[in-house]
MIKE-620084 format. One record per residue (C-alpha): x, y, z; residue in one letter. Coordinates in pm, whole numbers, plus 50000, padded with zeros to 5 digits. Layout:
residues N
c1 X&c2 Y&c3 Z&koldren A
...
This chain:
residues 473
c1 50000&c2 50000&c3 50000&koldren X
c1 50170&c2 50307&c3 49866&koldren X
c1 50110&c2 50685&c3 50034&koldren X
c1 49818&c2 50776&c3 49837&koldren X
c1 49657&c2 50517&c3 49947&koldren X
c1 49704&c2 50503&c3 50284&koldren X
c1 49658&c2 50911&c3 50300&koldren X
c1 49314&c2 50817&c3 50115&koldren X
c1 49152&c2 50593&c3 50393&koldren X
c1 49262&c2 50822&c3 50635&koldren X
c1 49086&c2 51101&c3 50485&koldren X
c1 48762&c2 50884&c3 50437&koldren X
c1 48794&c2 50878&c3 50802&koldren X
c1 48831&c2 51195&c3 50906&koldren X
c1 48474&c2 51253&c3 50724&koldren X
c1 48268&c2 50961&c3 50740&koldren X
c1 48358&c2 50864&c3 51143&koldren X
c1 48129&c2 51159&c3 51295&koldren X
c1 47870&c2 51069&c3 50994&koldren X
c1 47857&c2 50684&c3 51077&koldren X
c1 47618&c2 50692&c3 51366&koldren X
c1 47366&c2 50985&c3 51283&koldren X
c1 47131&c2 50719&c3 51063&koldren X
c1 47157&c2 50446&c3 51321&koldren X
c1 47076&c2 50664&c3 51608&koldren X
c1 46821&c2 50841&c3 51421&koldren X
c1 46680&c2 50447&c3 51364&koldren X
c1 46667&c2 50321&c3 51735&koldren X
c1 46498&c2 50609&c3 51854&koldren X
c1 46198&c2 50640&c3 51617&koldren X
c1 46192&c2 50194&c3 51661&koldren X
c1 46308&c2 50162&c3 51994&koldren X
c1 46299&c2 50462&c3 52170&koldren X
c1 46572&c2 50757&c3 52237&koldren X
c1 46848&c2 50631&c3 52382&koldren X
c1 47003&c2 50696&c3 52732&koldren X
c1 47228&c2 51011&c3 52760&koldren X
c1 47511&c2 50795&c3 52811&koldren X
c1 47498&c2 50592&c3 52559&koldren X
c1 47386&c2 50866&c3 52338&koldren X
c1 47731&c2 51077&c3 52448&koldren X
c1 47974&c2 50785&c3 52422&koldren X
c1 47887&c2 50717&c3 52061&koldren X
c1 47910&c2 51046&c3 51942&koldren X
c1 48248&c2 51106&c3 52149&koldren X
c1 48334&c2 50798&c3 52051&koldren X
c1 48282&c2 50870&c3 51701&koldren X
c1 48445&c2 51260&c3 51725&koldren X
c1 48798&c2 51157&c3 51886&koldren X
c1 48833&c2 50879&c3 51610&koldren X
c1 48787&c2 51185&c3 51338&koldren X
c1 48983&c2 51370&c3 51553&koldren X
c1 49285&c2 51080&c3 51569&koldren X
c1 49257&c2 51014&c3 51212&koldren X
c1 49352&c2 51402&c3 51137&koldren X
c1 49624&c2 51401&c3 51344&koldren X
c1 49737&c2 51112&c3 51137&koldren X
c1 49631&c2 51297&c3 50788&koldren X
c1 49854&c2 51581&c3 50898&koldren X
c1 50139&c2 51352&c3 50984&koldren X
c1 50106&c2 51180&c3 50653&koldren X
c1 50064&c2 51483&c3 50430&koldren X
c1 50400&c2 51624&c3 50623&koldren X
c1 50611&c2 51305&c3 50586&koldren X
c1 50456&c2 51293&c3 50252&koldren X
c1 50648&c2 51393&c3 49930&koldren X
c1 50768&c2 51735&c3 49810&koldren X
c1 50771&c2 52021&c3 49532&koldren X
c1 51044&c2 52159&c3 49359&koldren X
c1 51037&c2 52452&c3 49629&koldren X
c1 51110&c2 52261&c3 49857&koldren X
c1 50738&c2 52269&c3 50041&koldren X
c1 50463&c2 51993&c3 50138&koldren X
c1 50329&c2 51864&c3 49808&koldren X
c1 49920&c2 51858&c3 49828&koldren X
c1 49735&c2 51523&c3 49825&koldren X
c1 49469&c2 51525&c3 49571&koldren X
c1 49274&c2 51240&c3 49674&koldren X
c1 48981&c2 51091&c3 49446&koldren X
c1 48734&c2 50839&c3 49513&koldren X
c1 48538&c2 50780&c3 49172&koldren X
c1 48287&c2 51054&c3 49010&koldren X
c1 47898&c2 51050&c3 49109&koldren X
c1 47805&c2 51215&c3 48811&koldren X
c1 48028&c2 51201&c3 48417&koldren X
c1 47865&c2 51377&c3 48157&koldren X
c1 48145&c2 51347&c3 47920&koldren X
c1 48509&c2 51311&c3 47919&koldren X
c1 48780&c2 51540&c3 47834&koldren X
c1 48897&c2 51633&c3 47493&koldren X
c1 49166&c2 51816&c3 47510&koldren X
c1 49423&c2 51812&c3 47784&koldren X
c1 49460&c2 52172&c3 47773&koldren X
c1 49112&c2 52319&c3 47712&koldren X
c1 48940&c2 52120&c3 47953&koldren X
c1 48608&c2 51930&c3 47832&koldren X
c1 48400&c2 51981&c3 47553&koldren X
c1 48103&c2 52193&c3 47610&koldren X
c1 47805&c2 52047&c3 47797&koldren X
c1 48044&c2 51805&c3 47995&koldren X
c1 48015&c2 51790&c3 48352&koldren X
c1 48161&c2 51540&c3 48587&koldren X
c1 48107&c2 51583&c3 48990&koldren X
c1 48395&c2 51374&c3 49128&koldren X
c1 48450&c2 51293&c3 49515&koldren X
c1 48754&c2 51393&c3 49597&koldren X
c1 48946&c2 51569&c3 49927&koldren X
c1 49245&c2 51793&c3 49893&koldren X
c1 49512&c2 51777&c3 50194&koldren X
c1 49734&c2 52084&c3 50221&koldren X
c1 49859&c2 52298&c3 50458&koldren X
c1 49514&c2 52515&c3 50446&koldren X
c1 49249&c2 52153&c3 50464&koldren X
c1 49502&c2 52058&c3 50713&koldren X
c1 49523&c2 52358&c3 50983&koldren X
c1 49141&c2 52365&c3 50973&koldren X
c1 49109&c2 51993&c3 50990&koldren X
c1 49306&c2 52011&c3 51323&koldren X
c1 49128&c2 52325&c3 51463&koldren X
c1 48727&c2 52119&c3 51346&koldren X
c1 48850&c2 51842&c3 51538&koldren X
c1 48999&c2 51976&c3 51854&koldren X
c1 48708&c2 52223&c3 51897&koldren X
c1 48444&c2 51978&c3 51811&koldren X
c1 48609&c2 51733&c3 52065&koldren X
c1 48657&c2 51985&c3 52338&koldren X
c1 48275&c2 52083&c3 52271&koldren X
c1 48137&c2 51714&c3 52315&koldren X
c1 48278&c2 51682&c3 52662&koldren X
c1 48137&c2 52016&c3 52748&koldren X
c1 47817&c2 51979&c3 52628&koldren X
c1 47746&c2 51567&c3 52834&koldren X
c1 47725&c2 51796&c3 53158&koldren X
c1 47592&c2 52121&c3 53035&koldren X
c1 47301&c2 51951&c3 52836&koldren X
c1 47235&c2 51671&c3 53116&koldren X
c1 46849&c2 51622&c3 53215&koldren X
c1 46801&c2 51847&c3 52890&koldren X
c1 46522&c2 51722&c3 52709&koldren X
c1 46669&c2 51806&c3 52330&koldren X
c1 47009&c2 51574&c3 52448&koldren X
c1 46982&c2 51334&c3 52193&koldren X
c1 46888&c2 51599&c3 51929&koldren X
c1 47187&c2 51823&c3 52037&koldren X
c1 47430&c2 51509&c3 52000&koldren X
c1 47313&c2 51401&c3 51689&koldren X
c1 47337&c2 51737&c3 51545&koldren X
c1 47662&c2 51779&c3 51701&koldren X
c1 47823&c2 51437&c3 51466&koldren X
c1 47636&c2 51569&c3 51173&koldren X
c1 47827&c2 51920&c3 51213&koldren X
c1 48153&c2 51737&c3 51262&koldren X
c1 48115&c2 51555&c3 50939&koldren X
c1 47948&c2 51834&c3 50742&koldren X
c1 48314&c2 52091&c3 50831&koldren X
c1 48559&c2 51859&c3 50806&koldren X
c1 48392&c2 51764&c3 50478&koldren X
c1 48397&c2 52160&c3 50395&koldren X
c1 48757&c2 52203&c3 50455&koldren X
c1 48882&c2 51909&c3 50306&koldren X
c1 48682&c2 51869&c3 50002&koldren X
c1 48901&c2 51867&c3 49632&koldren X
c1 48591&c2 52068&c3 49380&koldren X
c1 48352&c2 52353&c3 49488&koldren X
c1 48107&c2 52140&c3 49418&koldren X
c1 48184&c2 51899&c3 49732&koldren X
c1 48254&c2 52222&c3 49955&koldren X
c1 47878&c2 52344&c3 49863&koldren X
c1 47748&c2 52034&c3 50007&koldren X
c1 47953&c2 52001&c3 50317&koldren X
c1 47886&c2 52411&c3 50331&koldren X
c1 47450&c2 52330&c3 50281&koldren X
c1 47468&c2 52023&c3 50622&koldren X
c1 47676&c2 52287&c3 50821&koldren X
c1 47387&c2 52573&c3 50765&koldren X
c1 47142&c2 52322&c3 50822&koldren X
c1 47282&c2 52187&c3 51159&koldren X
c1 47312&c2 52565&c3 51247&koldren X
c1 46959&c2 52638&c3 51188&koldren X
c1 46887&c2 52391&c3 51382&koldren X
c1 47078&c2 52432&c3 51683&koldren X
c1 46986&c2 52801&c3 51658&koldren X
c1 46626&c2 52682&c3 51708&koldren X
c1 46674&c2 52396&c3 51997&koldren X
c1 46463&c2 52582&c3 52246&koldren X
c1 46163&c2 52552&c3 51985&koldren X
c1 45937&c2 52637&c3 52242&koldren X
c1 46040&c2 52988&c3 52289&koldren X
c1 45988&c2 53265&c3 52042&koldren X
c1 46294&c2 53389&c3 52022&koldren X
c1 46528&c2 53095&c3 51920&koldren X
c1 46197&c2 53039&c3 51641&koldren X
c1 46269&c2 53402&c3 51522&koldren X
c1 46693&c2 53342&c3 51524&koldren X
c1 46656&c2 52998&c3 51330&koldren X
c1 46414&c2 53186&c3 51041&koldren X
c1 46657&c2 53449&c3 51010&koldren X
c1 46965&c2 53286&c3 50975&koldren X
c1 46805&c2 53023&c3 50734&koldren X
c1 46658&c2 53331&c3 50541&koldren X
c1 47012&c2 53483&c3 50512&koldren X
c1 47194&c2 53135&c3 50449&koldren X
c1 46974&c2 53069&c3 50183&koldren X
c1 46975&c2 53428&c3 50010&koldren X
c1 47370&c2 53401&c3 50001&koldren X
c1 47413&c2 53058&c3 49906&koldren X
c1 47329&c2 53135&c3 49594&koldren X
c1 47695&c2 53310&c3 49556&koldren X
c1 47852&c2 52970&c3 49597&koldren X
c1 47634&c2 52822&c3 49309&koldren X
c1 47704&c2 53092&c3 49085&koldren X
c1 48069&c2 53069&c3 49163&koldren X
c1 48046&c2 52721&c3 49054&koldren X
c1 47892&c2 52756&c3 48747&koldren X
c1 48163&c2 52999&c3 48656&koldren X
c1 48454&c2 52775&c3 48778&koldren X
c1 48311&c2 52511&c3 48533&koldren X
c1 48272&c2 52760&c3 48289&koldren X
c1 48625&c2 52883&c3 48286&koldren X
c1 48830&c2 52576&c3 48346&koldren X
c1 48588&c2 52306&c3 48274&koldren X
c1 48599&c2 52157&c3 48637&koldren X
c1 48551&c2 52248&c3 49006&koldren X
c1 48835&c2 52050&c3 49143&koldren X
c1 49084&c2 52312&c3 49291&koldren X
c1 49357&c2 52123&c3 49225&koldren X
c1 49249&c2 52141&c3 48797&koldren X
c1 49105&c2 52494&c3 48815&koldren X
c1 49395&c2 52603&c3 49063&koldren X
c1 49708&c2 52420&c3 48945&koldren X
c1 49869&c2 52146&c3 49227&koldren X
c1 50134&c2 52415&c3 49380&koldren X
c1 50153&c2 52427&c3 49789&koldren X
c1 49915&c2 52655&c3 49884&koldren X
c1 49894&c2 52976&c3 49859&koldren X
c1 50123&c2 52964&c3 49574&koldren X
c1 49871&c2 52813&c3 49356&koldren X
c1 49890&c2 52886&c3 48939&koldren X
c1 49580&c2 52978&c3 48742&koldren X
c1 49524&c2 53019&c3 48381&koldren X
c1 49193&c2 53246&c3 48476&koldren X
c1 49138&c2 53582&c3 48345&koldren X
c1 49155&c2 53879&c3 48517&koldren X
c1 48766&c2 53901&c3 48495&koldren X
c1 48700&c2 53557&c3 48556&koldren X
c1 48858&c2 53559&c3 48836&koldren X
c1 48705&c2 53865&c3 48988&koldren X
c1 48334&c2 53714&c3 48885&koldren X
c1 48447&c2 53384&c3 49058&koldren X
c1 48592&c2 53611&c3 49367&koldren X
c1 48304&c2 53858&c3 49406&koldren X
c1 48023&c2 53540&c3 49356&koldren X
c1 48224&c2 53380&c3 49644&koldren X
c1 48230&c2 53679&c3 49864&koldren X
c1 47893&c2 53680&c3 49835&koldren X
c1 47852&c2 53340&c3 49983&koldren X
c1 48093&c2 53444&c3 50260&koldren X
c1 47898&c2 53766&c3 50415&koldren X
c1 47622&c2 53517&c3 50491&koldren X
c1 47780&c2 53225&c3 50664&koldren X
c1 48049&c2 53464&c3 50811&koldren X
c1 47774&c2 53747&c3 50918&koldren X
c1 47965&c2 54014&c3 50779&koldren X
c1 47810&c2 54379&c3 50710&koldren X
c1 47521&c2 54437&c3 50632&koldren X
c1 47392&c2 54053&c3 50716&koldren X
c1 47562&c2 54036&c3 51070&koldren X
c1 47259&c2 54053&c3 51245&koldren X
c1 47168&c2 53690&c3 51265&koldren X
c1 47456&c2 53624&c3 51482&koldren X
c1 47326&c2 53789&c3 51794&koldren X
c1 46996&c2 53620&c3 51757&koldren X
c1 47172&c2 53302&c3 51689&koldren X
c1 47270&c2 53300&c3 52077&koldren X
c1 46955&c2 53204&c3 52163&koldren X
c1 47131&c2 52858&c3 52108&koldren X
c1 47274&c2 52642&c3 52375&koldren X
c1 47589&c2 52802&c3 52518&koldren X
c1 47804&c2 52512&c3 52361&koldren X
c1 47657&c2 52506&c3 52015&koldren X
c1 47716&c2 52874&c3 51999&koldren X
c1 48102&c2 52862&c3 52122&koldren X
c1 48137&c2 52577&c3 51838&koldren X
c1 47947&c2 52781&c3 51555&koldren X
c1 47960&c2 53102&c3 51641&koldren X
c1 48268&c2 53160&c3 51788&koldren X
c1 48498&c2 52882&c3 51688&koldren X
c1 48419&c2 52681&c3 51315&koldren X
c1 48125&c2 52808&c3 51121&koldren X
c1 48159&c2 53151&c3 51147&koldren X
c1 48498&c2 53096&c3 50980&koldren X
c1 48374&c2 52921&c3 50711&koldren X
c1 48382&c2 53220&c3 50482&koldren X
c1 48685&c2 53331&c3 50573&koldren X
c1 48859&c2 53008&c3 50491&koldren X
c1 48618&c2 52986&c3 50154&koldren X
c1 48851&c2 53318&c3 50079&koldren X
c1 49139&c2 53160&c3 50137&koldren X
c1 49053&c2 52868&c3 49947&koldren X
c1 49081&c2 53135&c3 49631&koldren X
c1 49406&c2 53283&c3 49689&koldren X
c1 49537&c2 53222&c3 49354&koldren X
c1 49221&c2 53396&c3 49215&koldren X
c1 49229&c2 53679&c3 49430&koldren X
c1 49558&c2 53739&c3 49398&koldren X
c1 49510&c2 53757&c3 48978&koldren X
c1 49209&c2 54050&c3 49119&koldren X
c1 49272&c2 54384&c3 49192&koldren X
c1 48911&c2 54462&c3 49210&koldren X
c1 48806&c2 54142&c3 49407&koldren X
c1 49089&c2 54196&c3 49630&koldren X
c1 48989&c2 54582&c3 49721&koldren X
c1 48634&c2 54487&c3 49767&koldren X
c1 48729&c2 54166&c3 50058&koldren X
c1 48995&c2 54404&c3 50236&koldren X
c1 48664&c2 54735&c3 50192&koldren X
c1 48420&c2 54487&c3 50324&koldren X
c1 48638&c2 54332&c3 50626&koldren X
c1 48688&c2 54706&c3 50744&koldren X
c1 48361&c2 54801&c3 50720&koldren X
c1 48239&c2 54493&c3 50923&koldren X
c1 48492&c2 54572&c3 51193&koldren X
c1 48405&c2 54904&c3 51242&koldren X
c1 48050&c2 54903&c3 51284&koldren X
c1 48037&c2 54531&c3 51504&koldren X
c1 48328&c2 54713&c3 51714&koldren X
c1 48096&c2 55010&c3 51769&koldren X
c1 47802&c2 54807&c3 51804&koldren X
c1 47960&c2 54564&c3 52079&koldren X
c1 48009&c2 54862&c3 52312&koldren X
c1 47614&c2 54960&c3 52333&koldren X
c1 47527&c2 54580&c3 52429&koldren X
c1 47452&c2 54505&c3 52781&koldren X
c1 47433&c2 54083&c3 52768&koldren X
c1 47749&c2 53911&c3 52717&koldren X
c1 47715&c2 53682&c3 52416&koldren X
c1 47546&c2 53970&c3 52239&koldren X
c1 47890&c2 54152&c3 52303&koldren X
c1 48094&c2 53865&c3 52185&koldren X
c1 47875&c2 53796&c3 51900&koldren X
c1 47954&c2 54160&c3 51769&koldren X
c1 48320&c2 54104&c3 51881&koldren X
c1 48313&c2 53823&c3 51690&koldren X
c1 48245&c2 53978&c3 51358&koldren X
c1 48494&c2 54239&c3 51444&koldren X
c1 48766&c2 54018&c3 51424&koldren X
c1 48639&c2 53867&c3 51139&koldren X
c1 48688&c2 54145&c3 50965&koldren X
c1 49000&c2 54201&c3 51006&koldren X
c1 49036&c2 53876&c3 50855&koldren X
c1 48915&c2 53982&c3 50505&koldren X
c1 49172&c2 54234&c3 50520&koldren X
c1 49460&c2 54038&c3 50599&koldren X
c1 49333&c2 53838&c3 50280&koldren X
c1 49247&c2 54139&c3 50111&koldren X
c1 49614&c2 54252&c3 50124&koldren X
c1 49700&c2 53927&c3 50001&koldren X
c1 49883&c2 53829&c3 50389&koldren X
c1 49728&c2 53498&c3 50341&koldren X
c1 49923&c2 53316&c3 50613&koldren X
c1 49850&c2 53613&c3 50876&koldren X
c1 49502&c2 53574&c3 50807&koldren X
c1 49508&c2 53169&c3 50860&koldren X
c1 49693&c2 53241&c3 51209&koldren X
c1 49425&c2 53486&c3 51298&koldren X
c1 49170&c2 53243&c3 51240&koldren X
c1 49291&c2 52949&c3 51480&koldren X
c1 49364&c2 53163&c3 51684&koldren X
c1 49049&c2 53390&c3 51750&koldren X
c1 48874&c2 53009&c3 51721&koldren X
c1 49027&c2 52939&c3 52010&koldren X
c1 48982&c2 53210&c3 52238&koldren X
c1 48626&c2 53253&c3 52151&koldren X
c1 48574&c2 52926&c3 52201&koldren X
c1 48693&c2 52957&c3 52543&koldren X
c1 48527&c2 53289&c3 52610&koldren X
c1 48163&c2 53187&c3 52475&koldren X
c1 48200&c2 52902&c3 52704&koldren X
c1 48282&c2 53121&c3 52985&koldren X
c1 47990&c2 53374&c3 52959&koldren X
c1 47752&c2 53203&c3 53209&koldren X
c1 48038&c2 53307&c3 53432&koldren X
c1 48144&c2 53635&c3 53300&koldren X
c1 47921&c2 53851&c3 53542&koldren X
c1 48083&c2 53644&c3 53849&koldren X
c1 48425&c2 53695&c3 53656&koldren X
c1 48333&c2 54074&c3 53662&koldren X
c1 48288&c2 54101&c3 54000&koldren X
c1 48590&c2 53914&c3 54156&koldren X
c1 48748&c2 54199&c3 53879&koldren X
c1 48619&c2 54457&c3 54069&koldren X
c1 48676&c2 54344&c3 54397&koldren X
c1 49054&c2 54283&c3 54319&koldren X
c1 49096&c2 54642&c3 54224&koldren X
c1 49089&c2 54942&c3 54486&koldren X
c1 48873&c2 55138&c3 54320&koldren X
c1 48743&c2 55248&c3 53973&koldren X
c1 48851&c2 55482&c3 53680&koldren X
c1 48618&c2 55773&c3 53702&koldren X
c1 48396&c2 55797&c3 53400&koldren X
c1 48488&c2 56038&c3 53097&koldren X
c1 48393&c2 56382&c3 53133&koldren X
c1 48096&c2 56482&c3 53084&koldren X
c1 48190&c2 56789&c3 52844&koldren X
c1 48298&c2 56449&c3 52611&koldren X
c1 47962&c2 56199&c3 52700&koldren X
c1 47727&c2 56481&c3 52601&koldren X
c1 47822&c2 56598&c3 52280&koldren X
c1 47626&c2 56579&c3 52027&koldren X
c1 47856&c2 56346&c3 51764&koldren X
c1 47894&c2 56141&c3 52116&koldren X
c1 47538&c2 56040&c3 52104&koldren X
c1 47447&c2 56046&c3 51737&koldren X
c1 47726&c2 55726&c3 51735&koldren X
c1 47623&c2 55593&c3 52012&koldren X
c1 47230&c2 55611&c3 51875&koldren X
c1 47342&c2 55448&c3 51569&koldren X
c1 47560&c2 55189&c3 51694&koldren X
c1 47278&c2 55079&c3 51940&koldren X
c1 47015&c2 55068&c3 51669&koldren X
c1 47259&c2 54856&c3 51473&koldren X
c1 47335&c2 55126&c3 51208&koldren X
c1 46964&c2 55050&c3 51121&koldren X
c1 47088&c2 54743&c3 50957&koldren X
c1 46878&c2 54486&c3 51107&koldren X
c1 46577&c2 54684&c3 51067&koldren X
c1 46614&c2 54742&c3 50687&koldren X
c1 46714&c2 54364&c3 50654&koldren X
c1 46376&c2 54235&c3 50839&koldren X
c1 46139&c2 54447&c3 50663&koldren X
c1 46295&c2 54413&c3 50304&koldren X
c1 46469&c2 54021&c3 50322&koldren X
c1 46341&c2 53819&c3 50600&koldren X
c1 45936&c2 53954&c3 50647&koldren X
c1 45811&c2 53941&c3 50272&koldren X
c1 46013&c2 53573&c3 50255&koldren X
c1 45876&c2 53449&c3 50553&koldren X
c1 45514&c2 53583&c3 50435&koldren X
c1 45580&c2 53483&c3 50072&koldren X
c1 45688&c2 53103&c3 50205&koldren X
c1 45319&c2 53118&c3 50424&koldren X
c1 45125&c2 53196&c3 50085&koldren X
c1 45265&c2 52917&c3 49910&koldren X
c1 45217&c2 52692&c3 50235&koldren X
c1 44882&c2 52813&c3 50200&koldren X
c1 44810&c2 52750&c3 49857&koldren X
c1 44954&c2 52425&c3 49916&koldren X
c1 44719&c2 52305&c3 50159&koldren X
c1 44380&c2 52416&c3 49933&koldren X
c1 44565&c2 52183&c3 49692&koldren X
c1 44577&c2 51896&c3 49920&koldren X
c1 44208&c2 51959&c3 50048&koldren X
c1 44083&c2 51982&c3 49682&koldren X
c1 44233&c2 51687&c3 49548&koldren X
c1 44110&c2 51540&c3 49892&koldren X
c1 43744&c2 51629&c3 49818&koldren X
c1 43778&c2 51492&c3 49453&koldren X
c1 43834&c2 51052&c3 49620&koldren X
c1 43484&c2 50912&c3 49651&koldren X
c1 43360&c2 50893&c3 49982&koldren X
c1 43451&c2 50564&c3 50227&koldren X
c1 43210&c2 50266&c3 50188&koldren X
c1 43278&c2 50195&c3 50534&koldren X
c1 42925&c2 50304&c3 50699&koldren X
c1 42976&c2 50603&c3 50962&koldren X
c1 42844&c2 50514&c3 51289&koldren X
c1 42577&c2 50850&c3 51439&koldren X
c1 42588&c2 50926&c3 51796&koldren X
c1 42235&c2 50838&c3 51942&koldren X
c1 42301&c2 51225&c3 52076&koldren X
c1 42354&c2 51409&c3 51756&koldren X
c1 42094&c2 51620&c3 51643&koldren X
c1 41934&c2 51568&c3 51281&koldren X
């Protein structure tokens, strides 16, 4: 067994292990009944630290592995077979003839799939034990768990798919495991209102990633990354693309990246997406899927760095997003609404590290801002009794700013703003997310007068109907 082999069942591991139990746990409890918490917790722990192993071991075979001529880690492009072949290639430089398609399974380990790998895994891991004692007695504990292997599977499948085409599916189970996990508490109105939203907004931006599809297949007849991208180390990718098609592919990307990474104006889901479990949100929202984006941009490096345009607009947006979630923060009074906000902040800054093209600044940014929000969203049930042992440490307080400064009238026009969310959210619920949701309730209710007329139209039971001796002719 050669090192492309071996590096291929490893990777099948790293995304199938969390995967493996959701259908048979799903199975015994609609037959037999939910399972016990324990037994619930051990298999998806179980199941998490084997993913978890095998990317240690992906990492340690892609670095042992072989090299480039520059001396760096070569990247494993590892396919298993093609769902879908609509035609084969003609030409080895032009790609296939028009009308082909082919929609190969394939995962691509470099030093990008493989830092994010590591950082899904640890997190997710760390999260699991945290959430058998925070969720225990809870009645959604066997929907939280199963959720929990489903979004294991669905990011490690994101960061270490080969084609765009793979990444939009394992991009579609991680929305869908965060709308759900937004709405847990479905009894309350609030987490209802959170999970609507942030499907609303997943759904309106996803259509960026299709788009950028179409065009990848467009210009270089495939979505792999390591066809459309050339098989350098990353970043130092080669592309044939054109200027323009790779600022239609960047811009129809970045698209797909302000919803999933709730960057300006569509931010606003994130603080409603606390209504969440504490641990779901640390995971999502502070450590993994709010970094999706930002890694989906540093999946296309070698297009962004072939786009001036592209390129101004990330590093424009990322500024923009950390100015007004860093003003914002500052007029919120609950704590995971201020880490929400100072979430996106740093975020931003992310898109303009990779807007000025500091690709490996970015990537260290990202791990580690993962990490401490991680640790910090897991903390804020304690934060007000963290406050106060603060307080009591010091002697005494900084007096307040002067009062000449607090009352001006700039001073309170910002702070009016920044409070009301720069009017964002207000805009986005009455022009995206109302006439949606009401839209969605028409067709639900045309829908049903469907199902009742084609009900009326079956003849009537021959079974006789049995009259109370009560009811009243």
């Amino acid at each position: 067994m050669n090192h492309s082999e071996i590096a291929r069942i490893i990777a099948a591991i790293v995304v199938v292990a969390p995967l493996a139990p959701v259908l048979p746990l799903l199975l015994v409890a609609g037959t037999l009944g939910v399972p016990s918490e324990k037994r619930t917790a051990t298999v998806v722990r179980a199941v998490v630290w084997l993913s978890a192993l095998a990317s240690v071991a992906l990492a340690w075979t892609w670095f042992a592995g072989p090299r480039d001529v520059l001396g760096g880690h070569s990247p494993l492009d590892l396919r298993y077979g093609a769902l879908v072949d609509l035609g084969a290639p003609e030409h080895p430089i032009h790609g296939r003839h028009e009308g082909a398609y082919r929609f190969e399974l394939g995962l691509l380990v470099d030093g990008l799939s493989v830092t994010m790998s590591l950082l899904t895994s640890a997190l997710t891991a760390v999260i699991a034990r945290f959430s058998v004692r925070y969720l225990h007695r809870e009645e959604g504990f066997f929907r939280y768990f199963v959720l929990l292997a489903l979004f294991a599977a669905a990011m490690q499948l994101l960061v270490l798919a080969g084609s765009l085409d793979l990444l939009f599916v394992g991009w579609e189970l991680v929305g869908l495991s965060s709308m759900l996990l937004i709405g847990f508490f479905r009894l309350r109105p609030g987490p209802q209102r959170g999970a609507i939203t942030a499907m609303v907004t997943y759904r309106t931006t996803d259509i960026g990633l299709l788009i950028a599809a179409v065009l990848l297949h467009h210009a270089a007849g495939s979505s792999e990354f390591a066809d459309a991208f050339g098989r350098g180390a990353w970043p130092q990718h080669s592309t044939h693309f054109s200027p323009t098609e790779s600022t239609l592919v960047c811009l129809s990307l970045l698209l797909a990246a302000v919803g999933k990474s709730a960057l300006f104006p569509l931010g606003t889901w994130l603080p409603r997406a606390m209504e969440g479990p504490t641990s779901s949100s640390a995971l999502f929202y502070g450590g993994l899927s709010v970094h999706a984006g930002v890694y989906l941009l540093l999946r296309a490096a070698p297009l962004l760095s072939q786009s001036l345009v592209a390129s101004i607009a990330v590093g424009t947006l990322g500024v923009l997003t950390a100015v007004t979630a860093t003003l914002t923060s500052r007029t919120r009074s609950d704590v995971k609404s201020a880490l929400a906000y100072a979430t996106m902040t740093q975020v931003g800054w992310m898109l303009l590290w990779i807007g000025l093209h500091l690709w490996t600044v970015a990537l260290a940014h990202l791990v580690a801002h993962a990490c401490l929000r991680t640790l910090q969203l897991l903390r804020a049930p304690s934060a007000l009794q963290d406050a106060e042992a603060i307080r009591a440490a010091l002697s005494s307080e900084r007096d307040a700013v002067g009062t000449t400064t607090e009352n001006s009238r700039l001073f309170r026009w910002a702070y009016r703003v920044a409070l009301e969310d720069f009017f964002v959210d207000r805009v986005m619920q009455r022009a995206l997310i109302r006439p949606l949701v009401a839209l969605s309730a028409r067709f639900d209710a045309i829908e049903l007068r469907i199902e009742r007329w084609v009900g009326a139209e079956k003849p009537p039971s021959v079974t006789p109907s049995r009259t109370s001796p009560n009811e009243v002719h």
